[in-house]
DOMARPA-759538 format. One record per residue (C-alpha): residue number from 1; residue in three letters; x, y, z. Coordinates in steps of 0.001 Angstrom, whole numbers. Layout:
REM residues N
+-----+------+---------+---------+---------+
| seq | type |      xx |      yy |      zz |
+-----+------+---------+---------+---------+
| NUM |  ala |       X |       Y |       Z |
...
+-----+------+---------+---------+---------+
REM end
This chain:
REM residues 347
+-----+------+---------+---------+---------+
| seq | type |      xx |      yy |      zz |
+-----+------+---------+---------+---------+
|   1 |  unk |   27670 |   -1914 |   63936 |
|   2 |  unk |   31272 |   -1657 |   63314 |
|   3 |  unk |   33495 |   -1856 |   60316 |
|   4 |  unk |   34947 |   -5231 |   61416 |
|   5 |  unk |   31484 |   -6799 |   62200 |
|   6 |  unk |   30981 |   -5702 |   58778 |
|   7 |  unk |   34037 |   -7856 |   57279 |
|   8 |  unk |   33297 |  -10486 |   59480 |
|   9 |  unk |   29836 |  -11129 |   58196 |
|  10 |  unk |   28870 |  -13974 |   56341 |
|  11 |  unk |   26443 |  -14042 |   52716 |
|  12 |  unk |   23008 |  -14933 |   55522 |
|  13 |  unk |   23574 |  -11760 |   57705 |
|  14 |  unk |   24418 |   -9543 |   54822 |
|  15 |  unk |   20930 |  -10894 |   53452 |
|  16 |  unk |   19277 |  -10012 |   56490 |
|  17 |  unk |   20679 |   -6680 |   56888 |
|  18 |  unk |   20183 |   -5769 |   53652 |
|  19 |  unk |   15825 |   -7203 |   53934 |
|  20 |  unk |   15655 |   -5008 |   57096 |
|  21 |  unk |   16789 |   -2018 |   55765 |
|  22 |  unk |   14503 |   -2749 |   52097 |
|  23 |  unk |   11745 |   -3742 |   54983 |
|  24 |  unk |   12690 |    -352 |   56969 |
|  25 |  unk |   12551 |    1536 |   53690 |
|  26 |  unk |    9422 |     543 |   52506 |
|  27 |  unk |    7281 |    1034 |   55975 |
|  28 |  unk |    8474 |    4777 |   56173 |
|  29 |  unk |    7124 |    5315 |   52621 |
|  30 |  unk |    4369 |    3240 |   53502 |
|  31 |  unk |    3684 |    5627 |   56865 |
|  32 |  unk |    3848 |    8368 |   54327 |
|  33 |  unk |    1397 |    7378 |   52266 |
|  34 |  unk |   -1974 |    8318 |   54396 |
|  35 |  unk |   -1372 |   12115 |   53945 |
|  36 |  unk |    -387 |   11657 |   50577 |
|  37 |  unk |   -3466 |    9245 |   49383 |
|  38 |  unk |   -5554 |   12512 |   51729 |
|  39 |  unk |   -3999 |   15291 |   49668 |
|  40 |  unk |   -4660 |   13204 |   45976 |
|  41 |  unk |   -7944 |   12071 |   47478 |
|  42 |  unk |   -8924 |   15615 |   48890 |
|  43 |  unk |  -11810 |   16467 |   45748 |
|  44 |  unk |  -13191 |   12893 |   46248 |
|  45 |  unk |  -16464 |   12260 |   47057 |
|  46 |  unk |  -17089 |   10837 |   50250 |
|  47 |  unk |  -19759 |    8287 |   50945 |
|  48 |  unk |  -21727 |    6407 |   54328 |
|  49 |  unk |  -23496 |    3339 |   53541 |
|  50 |  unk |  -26065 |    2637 |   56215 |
|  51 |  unk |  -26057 |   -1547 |   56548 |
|  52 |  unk |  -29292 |   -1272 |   59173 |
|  53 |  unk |  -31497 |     -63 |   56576 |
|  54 |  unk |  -33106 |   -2264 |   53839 |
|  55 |  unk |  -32146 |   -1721 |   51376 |
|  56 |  unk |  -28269 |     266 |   52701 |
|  57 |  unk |  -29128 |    3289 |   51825 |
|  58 |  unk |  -25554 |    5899 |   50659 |
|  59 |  unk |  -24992 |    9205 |   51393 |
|  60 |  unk |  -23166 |   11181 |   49548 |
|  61 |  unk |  -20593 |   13993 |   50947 |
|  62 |  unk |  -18438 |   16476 |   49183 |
|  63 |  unk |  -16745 |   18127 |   52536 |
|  64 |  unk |  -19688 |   18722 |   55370 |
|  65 |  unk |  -22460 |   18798 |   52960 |
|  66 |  unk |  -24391 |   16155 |   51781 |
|  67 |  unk |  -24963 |   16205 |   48379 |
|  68 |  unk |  -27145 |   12684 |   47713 |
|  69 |  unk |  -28971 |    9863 |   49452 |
|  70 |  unk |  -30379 |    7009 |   47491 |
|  71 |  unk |  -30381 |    3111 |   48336 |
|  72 |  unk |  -30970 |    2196 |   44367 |
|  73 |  unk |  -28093 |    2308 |   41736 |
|  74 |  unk |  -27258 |    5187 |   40085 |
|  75 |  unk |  -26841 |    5727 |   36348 |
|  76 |  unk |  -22999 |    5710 |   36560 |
|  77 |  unk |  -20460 |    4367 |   38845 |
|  78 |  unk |  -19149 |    6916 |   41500 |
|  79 |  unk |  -15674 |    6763 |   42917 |
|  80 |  unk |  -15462 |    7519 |   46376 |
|  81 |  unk |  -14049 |    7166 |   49327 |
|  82 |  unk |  -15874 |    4868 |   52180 |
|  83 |  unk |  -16400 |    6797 |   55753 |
|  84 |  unk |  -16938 |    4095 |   58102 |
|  85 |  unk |  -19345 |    5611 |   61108 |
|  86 |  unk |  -19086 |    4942 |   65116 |
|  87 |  unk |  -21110 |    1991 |   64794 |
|  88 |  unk |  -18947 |     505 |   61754 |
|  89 |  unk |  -15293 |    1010 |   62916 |
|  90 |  unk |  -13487 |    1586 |   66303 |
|  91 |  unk |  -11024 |    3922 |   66822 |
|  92 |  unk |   -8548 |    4290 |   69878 |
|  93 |  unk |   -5981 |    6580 |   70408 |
|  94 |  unk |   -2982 |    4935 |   72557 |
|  95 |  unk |     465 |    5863 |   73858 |
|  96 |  unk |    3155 |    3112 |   72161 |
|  97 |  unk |    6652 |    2545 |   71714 |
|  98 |  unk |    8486 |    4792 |   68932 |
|  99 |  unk |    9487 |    1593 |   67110 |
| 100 |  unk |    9368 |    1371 |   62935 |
| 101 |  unk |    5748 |     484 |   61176 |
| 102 |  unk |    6704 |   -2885 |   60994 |
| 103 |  unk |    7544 |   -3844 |   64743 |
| 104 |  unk |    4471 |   -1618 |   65848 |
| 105 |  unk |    2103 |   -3363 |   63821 |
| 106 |  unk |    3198 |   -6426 |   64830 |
| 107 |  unk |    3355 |   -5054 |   68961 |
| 108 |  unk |    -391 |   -3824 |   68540 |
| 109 |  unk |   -1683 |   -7426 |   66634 |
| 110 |  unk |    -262 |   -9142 |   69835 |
| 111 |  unk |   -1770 |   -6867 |   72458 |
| 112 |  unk |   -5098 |   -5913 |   70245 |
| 113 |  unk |   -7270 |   -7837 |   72635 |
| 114 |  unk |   -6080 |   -5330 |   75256 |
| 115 |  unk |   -6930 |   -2759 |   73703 |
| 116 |  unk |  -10227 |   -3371 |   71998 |
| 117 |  unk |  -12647 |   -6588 |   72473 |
| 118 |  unk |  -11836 |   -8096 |   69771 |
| 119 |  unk |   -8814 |  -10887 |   68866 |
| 120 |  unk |   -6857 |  -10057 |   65708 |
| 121 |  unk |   -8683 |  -12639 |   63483 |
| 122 |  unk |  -11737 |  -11086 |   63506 |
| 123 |  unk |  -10615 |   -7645 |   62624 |
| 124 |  unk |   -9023 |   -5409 |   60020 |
| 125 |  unk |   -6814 |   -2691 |   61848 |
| 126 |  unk |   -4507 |     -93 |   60636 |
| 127 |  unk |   -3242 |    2667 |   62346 |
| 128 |  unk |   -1407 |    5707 |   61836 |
| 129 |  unk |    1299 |    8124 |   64415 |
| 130 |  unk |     432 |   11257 |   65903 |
| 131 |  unk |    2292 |   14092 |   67456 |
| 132 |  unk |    5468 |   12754 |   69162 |
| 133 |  unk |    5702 |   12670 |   73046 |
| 134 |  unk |    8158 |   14826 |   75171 |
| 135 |  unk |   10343 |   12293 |   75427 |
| 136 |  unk |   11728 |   10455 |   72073 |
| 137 |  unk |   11098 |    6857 |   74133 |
| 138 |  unk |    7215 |    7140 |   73296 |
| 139 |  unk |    4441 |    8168 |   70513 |
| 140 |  unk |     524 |    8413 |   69984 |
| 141 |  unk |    -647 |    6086 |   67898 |
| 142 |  unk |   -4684 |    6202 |   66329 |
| 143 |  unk |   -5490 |    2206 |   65772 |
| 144 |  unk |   -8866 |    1929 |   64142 |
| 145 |  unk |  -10307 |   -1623 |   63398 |
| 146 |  unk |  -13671 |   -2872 |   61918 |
| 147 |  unk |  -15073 |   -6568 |   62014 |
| 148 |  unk |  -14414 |   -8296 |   58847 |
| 149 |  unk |  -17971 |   -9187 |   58320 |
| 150 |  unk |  -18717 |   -5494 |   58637 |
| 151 |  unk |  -16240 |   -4802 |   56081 |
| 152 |  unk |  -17239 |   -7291 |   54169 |
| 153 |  unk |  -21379 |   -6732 |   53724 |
| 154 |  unk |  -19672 |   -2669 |   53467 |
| 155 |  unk |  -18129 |   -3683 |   50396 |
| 156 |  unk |  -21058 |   -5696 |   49006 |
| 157 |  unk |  -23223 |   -3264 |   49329 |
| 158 |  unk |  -20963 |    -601 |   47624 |
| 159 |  unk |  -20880 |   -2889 |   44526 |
| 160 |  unk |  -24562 |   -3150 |   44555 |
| 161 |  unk |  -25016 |     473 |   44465 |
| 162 |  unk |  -22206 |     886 |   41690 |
| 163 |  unk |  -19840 |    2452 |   44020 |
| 164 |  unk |  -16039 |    2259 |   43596 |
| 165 |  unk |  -14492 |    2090 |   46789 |
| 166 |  unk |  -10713 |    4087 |   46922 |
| 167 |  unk |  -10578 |    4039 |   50776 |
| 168 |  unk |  -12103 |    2960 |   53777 |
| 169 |  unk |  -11041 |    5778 |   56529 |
| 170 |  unk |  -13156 |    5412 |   60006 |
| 171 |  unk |  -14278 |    8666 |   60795 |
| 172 |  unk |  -12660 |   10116 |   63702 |
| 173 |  unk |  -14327 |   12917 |   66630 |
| 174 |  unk |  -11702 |   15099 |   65931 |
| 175 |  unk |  -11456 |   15209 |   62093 |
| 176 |  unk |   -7746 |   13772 |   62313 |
| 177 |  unk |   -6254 |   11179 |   60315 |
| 178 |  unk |   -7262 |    8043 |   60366 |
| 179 |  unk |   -5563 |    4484 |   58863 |
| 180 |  unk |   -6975 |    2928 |   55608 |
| 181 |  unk |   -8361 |    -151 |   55940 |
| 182 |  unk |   -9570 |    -752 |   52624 |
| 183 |  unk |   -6156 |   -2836 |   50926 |
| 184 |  unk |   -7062 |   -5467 |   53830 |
| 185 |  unk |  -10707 |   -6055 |   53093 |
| 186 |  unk |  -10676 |   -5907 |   49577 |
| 187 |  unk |   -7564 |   -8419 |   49908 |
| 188 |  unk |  -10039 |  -10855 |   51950 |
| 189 |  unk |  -12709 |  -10325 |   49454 |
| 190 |  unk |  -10571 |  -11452 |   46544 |
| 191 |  unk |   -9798 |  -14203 |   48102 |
| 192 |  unk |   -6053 |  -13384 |   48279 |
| 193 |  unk |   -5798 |  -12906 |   44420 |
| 194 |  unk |   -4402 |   -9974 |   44975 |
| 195 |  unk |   -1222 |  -11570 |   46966 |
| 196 |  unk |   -1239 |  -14675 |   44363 |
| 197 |  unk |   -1005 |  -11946 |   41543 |
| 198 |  unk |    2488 |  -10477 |   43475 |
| 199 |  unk |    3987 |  -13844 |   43852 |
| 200 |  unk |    3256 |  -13997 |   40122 |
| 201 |  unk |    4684 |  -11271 |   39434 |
| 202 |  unk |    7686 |  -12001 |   41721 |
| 203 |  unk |    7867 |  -15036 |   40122 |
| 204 |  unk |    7484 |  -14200 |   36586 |
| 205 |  unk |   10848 |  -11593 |   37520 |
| 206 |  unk |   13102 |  -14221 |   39374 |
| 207 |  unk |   12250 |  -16742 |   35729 |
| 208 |  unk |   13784 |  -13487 |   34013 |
| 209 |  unk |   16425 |  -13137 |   35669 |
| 210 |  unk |   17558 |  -16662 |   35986 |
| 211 |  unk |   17123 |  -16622 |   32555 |
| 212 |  unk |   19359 |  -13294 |   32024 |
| 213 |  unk |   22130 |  -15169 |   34086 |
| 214 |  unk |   21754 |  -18384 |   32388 |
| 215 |  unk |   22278 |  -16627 |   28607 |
| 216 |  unk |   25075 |  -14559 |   30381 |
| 217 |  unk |   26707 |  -18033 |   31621 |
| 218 |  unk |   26236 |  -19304 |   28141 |
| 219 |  unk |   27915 |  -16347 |   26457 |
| 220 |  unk |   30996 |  -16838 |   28772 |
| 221 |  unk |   30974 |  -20660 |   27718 |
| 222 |  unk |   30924 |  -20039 |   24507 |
| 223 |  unk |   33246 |  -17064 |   24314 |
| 224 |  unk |   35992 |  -19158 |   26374 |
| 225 |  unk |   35297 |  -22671 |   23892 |
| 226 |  unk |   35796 |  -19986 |   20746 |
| 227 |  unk |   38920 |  -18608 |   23121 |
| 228 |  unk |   40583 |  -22335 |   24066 |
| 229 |  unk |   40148 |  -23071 |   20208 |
| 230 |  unk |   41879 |  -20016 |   18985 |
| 231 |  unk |   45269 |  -21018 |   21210 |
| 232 |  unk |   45009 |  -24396 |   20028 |
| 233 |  unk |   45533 |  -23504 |   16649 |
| 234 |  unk |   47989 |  -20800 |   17901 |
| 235 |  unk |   49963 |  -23762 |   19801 |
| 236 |  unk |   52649 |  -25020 |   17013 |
| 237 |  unk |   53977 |  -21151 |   15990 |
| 238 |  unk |   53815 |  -20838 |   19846 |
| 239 |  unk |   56168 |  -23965 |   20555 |
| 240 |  unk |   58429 |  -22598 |   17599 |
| 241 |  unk |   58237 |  -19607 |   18990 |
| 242 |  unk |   59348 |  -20714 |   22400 |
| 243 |  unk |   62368 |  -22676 |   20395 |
| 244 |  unk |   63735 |  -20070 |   18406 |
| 245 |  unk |   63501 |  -18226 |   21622 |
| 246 |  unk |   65567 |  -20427 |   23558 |
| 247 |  unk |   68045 |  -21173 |   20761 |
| 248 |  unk |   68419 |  -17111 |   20259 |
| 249 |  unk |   68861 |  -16951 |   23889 |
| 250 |  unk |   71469 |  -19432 |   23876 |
| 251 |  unk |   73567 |  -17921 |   21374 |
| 252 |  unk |   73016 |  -14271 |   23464 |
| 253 |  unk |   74589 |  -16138 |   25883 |
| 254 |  unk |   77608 |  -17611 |   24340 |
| 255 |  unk |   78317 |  -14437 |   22933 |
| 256 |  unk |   78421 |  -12730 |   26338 |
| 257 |  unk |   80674 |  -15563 |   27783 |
| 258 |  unk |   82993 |  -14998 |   24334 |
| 259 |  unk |   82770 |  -11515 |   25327 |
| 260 |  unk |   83714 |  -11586 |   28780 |
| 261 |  unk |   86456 |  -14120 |   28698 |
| 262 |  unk |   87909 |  -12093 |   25536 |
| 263 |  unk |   87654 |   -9065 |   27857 |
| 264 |  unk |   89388 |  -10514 |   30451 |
| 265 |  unk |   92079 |  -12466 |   28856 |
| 266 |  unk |   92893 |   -9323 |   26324 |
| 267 |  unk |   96561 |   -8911 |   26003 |
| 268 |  unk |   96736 |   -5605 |   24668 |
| 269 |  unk |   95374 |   -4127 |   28143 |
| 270 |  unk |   98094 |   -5925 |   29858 |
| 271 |  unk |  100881 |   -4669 |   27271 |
| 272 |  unk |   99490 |   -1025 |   27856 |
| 273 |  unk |   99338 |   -1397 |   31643 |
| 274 |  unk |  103098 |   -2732 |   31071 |
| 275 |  unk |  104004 |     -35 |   29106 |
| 276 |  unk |  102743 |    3128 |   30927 |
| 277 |  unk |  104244 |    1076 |   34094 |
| 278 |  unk |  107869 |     976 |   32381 |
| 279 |  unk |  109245 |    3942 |   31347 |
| 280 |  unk |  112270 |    4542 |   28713 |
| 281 |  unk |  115291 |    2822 |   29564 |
| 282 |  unk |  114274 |    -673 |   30740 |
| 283 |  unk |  114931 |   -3922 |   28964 |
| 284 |  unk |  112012 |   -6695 |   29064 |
| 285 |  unk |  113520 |   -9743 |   27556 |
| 286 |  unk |  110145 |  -11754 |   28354 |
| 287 |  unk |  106108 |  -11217 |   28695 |
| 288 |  unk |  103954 |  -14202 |   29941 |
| 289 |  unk |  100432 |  -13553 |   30250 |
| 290 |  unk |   98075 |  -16215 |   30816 |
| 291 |  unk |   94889 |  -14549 |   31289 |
| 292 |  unk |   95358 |  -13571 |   35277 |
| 293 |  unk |   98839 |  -13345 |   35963 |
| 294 |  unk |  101480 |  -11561 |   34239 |
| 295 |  unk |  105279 |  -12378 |   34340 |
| 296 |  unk |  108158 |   -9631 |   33140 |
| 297 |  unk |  111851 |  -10749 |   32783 |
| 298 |  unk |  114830 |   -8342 |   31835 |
| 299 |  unk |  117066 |   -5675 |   32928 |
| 300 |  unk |  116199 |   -2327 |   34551 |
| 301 |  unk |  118281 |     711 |   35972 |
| 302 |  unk |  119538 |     415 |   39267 |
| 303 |  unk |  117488 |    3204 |   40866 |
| 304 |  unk |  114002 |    1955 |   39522 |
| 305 |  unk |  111320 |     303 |   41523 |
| 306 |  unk |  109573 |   -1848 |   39061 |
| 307 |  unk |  107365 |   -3487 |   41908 |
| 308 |  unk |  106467 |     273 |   43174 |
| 309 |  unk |  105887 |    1396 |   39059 |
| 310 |  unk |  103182 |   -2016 |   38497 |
| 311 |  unk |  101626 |   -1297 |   42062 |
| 312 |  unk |  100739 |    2533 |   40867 |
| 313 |  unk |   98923 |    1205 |   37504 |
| 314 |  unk |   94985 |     510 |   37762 |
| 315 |  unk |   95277 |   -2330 |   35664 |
| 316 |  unk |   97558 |   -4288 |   37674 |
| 317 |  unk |   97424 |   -5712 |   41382 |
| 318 |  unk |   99710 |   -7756 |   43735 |
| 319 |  unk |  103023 |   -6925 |   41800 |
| 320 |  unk |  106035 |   -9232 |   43715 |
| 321 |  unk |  109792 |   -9658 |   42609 |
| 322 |  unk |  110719 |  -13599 |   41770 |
| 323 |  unk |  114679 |  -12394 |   42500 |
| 324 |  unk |  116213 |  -12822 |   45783 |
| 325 |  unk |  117082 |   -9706 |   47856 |
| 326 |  unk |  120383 |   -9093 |   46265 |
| 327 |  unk |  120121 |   -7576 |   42874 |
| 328 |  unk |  122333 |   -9277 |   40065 |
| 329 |  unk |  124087 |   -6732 |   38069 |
| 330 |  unk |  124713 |   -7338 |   34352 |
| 331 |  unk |  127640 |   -6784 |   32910 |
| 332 |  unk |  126485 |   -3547 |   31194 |
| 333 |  unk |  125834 |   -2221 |   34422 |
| 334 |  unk |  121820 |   -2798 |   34633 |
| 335 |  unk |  120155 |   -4942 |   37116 |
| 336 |  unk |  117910 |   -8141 |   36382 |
| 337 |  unk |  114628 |   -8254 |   36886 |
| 338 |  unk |  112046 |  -11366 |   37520 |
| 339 |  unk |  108385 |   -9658 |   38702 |
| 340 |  unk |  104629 |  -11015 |   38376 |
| 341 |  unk |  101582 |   -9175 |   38759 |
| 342 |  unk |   97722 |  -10382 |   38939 |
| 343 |  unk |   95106 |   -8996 |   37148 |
| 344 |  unk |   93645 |   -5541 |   38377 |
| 345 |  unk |   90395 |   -3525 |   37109 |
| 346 |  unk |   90359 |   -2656 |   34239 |
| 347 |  unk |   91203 |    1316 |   34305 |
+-----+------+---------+---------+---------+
REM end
């Protein structure tokens, strides 16, 4: 599985990825549980209940030894553990796949009638892995199975005799481990209570948390209703707000155009530009400034370049002479000038 097959998933795969592993999950702790239920269960009594005789007659083991035989009630219940015999259970050790619980179980229910006589419906089977093979492609697997009716008069006459019946564990020529296949029968026996008490239980925790969700939902509602209310009443200082705003913002920008257009159209940069451009010794007779240009008329010393002087100053551009070619000289010996200049940057 890659990253984009990931991303590209809808809400229904997601679902089923996420019941397989749950499913995955729960069979390995499920395959761990035999050898943990034989360690808690290791002081337990063990017990054989002989269906042939009449009355069944129990035995009682503790380990190898028998410790009691009786085929009436005893004065107390007795919790023990249920040792089917040879004649009671089958047990089979096969080579199989090395697939998870689940898919195994369900491989061995569709080829049990080729491995034992009997068709799943008329059996409870379990099983439980062995060593691993050489190679990782294959496992032993112990399948044990007993006929329901066996099971069933087992457990009958366990009641009768006050036992209380923890597991039901075929027992095996070797002494190995062997599956439990007591959940199954005492699930037939009840009639499938046991399943209708889960989907209870199931049920009872989906109500709860539909209802969770549906007071959550409500709390939103009614937080956003207490929310729309609150900026209703907010609304008319919000829309005088938003006027004062606009009229402040207005006025900001007046100011900056007053600003600007004073900047531009200031005469006293011009007359300082003019000034640092003329030196000592020149005559203006007239200063027009209309906000971009800028006209000079006088009289000026023959050897100064008043087009050359404006040109040099920052605050001046594109300074031209109005006069033709040929200077006019005045009669006190200075020359007539006629110049405009634009508007530079300001220094």
């Amino acid at each position: 599985m890659t990253p984009q097959q990931v991303l590209n998933a809808d809400l229904g795969t997601i679902g089923r990825w996420l019941a397989d592993g749950l499913r995955w999950w729960g069979e390995e702790l499920a395959a761990m549980a035999p050898s943990l239920g034989a360690r808690a269960a290791k002081d337990r009594l063990a017990a054989e209940i002989d269906l042939t005789a009449d009355p069944p007659i129990a035995r009682l083991w503790r380990g190898e030894q028998m410790i009691d035989r009786f085929d009436a009630p005893p004065s107390k219940p007795r919790r023990v553990d249920l040792r089917l015999t040879a004649d009671q259970a089958l047990v089979h050790d096969l080579p199989t796949p090395a697939l998870a619980s689940g898919d195994l179980r369900r491989l061995l229910a569709l080829n049990l009638d080729r491995y034992t006589p009997f068709a799943p419906d008329q059996v409870h089977f379990g099983f439980v892995m062995l060593d691993a093979a050489p190679d990782a492609t294959m496992r032993r697997a112990r399948l044990a199975l007993t006929r329901r009716e066996t099971a069933a008069a087992l457990l009958d006459a366990a009641e009768r005799l006050k036992l209380e019946v923890g597991r039901m564990v075929p027992a095996t020529a070797d002494g190995g481990p062997a599956p439990d296949l007591g959940p199954a029968a005492r699930e037939e026996r009840q009639g499938g209570a046991g399943r209708r008490r889960l989907t209870v239980w199931w049920t009872v925790c989906g109500v709860l948390v539909a209802a969770n969700l549906a007071a959550l939902i409500a709390r939103d509602m009614a937080e956003t209703r207490r929310l729309s209310q609150a900026l209703e009443m907010q609304r008319p200082t919000v829309a005088l707000v938003n006027r004062l705003k606009v009229s402040i913002d207005g006025e900001r920008a007046q100011r900056e155009r007053l600003l600007a257009r004073r900047t531009a159209n200031d005469p006293l940069r011009i007359i300082d530009a003019t000034t640092r451009a003329i030196p000592s010794g020149q005559w203006v007779q007239r200063l027009e400034w209309n906000g971009r240009s800028l006209r000079l008329v006088g009289f000026k010393q023959s050897d100064f370049d008043l087009v050359e002087a404006l040109r040099r100053e920052p605050g001046l551009s594109n300074p031209r002479s109005l006069l033709s070619d040929m200077p006019t000289r005045a009669p006190n010996g200075k020359e007539a000038f006629d110049v405009m200049a634009d508007a530079g940057k300001r220094p």
